[in-house]
N, C-alpha and C positions, 0 to 999 in steps of 0.2 A: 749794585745791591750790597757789597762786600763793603765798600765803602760807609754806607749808610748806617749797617747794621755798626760796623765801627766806631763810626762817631756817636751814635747811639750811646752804646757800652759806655763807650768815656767819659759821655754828658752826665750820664748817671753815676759813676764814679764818683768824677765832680761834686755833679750833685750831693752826694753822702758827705764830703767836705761842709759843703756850700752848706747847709744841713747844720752840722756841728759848730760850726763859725757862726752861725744865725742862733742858735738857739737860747744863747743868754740873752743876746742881746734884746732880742723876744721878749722873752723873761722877765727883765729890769722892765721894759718898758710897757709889759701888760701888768704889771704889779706897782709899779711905781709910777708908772706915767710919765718917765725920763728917758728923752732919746739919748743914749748914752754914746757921745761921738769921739771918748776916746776909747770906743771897742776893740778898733783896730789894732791901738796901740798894747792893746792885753795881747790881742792873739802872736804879736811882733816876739811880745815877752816870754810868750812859751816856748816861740821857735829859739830865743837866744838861751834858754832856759837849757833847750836840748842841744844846743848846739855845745855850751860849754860842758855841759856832763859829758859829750861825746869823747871832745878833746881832751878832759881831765882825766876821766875812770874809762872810756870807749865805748860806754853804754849806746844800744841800739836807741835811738830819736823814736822806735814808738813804743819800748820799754818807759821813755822818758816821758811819756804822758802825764803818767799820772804823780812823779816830781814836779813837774811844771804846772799841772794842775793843781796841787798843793799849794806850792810857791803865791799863785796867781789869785789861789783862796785867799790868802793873809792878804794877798796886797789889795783886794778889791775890798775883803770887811774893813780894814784899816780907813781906807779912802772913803767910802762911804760912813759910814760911822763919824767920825771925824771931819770929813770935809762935804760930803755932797746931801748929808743929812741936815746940814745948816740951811741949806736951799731950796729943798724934798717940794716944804709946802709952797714954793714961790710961784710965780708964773710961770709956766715951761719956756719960755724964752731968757728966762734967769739961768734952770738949769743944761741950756743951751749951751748958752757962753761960758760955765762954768766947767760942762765937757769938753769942751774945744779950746781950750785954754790949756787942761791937761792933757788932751791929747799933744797938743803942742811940745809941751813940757816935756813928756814921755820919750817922746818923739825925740824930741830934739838930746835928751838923755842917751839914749840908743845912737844916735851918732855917734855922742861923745866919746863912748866906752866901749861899742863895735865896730866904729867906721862908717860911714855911706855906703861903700863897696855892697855889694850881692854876692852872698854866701850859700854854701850848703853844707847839709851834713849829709857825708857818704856813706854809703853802707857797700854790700858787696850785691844784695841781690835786688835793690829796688829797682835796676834798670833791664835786669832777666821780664822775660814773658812767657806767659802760658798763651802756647797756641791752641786755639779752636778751631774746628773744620771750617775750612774756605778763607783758610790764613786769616784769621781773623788774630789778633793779638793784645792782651791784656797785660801791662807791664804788672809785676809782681806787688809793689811798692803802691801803685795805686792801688790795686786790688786790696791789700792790707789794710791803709788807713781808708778806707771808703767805708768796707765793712767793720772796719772799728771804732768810725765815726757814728755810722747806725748802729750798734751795740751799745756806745757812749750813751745815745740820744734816747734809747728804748728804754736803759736803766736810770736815766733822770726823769721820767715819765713815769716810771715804777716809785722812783724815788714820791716824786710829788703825787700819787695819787693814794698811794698806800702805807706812807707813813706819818706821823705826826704831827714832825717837821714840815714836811712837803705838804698836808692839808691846812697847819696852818698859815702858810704863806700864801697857798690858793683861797682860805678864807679873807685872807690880808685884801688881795687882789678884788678879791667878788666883792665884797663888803669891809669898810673897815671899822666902820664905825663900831659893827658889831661885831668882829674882831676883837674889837680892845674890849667890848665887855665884854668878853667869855675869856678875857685873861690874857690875850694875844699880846704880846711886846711889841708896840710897831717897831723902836728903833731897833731893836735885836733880827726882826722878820727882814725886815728892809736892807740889813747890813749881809744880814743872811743872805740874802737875792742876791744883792749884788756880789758875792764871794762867790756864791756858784758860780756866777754869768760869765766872772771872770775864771775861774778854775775849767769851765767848759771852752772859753776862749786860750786857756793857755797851754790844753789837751790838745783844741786843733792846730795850735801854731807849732808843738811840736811834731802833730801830721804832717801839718805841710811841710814842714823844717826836710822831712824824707821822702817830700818827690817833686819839688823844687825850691829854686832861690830864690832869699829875699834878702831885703832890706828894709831899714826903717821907712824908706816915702811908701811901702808899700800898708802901711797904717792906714792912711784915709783909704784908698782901696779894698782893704776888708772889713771898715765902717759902712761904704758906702753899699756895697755885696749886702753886709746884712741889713742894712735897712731895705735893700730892694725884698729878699729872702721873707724878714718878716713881714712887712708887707702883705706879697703876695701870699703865706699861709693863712696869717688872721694875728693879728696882735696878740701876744700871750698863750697864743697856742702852742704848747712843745710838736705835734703831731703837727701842725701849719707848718712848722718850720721845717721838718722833712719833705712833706710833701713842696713845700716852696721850693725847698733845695733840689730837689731832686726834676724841680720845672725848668728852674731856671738853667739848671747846668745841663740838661738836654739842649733847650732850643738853642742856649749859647754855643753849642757844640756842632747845633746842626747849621748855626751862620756860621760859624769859622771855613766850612765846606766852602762858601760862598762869596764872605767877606773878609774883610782887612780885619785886626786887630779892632782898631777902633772904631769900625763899624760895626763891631760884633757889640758891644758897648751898649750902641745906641739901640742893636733890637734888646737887649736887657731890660731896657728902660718902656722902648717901645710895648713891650710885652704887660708892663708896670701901668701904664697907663691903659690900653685896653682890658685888662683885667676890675681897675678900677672903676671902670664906665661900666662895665658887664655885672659886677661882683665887687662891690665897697669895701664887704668886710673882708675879703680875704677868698680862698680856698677850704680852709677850715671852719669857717663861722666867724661871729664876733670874737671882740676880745672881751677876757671876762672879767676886766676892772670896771668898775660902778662911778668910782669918784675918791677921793684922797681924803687922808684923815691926817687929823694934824698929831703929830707927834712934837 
């Protein structure tokens, strides 16, 4: 039972990650209609983002959130505005190739100038644990960024539902057509989404950055997390995305009990498809994009 309830705790943990890492990518793609497959490679950039400030100034990796989240803002309006706006109205299989091209690029950047090698940034107490009755134990470091992943996630939900900004982007998404006549920018909405997606992706890579290693091939690996993550909440749902996150890093948790590595993988996926056969749109509902407007 001690067991259980363990792996339990942890999945959820996870999950608050798994959550945070999903929730742009969510985002971009109930608003724009663009599976955006260098996600991964944002979240890569938060963690190098915090790793360097650690080493320069010593700052704490989840002080460094919201730097790396900054950082991650400029670089996702930049890129979108600029490059993936060119594409926006194209077939989604245009703006396919055109993410996985820069993922690539990214990707293969982050070698150049961190190395391949698997890094972390240390702290002092992220490997401490608060014990619970029945030796149950919660490392410190997860416990932090889990619940600062769900703090992240509740205030970009606040964000988009209650301010001006945020309902016009959610106008963007529902309708756009009527959007742009009521004044809405698409290319500014659009460049806007994607700078979030990316600012929330480079908040969780500095998470992770302090309670394990990575490296750059781990890019397509938190591309692929969150397309399962959104997914299974509901396209463009910020709340889908917690709750996805917080599914899938349970049941992953509770194969690892049972399974290898890369069997735990395949119940992810397993999970992925029985959900789809039971439930299309997700856990949360539809997603609440209509159809694309040309900008």
């Amino acid at each position: 039972m001690t067991q259980f309830v363990q792996a339990t705790l942890y999945g959820l943990l996870q999950g608050g990650l798994l959550a945070l890492v999903a929730v742009g990518f969510s985002l971009v793609w109930g608003v724009m209609n663009v599976v955006n497959l260098a996600h991964g490679a944002f979240v890569l950039g938060g963690a190098y983002v915090a790793l360097e400030l650690h080493d320069a100034l010593g700052l704490d990796p989840f002080v460094s959130m919201v730097p790396a989240a900054a950082v991650l803002f400029a670089l996702g309006y930049l890129i979108q505005r600029y490059l993936v706006n060119l594409v926006v109205n194209a077939p989604i299989f245009i703006t396919l190739i055109l993410t996985f091209g820069l993922e690539m690029v990214l990707e293969n950047l982050l070698r150049v100038w961190f190395t391949p090698d698997y890094q972390s940034i240390p702290t002092g107490y992220a490997q401490d644990s608060l014990r619970l009755p029945g030796d149950i134990r919660i490392p410190y470091g997860k416990l932090i960024a889990a619940l600062l992943a769900v703090a992240v996630t509740v205030a970009l939900v606040y964000f988009m539902r209650r301010t001006r900004t945020g309902l016009s982007i959610l106008a963007t998404g529902m309708d756009r057509g009527a959007a742009r006549l009521m004044g809405v920018k698409a290319r500014h909405v659009y460049a806007l989404t994607f700078g979030i997606a990316a600012a929330m992706a480079g908040a969780a890579g500095a998470a992770e950055g302090a309670v394990r290693t990575f490296s750059p091939a781990d890019a397509r690996s938190f591309t692929l997390f969150s397309f399962v993550v959104a997914v299974l909440g509901g396209l463009g749902n910020m709340w889908g995305a917690l709750y996805g996150g917080l599914v899938l890093g349970v049941v992953m948790s509770w194969g690892s009990q049972l399974l290898s590595g890369t069997m735990v993988n395949a119940v992810a996926f397993a999970l992925l498809v029985v959900l789809l056969a039971v439930r299309p749109q997700g856990i949360a509902g539809k997603a609440f994009y209509a159809s694309r407007v040309e900008v």
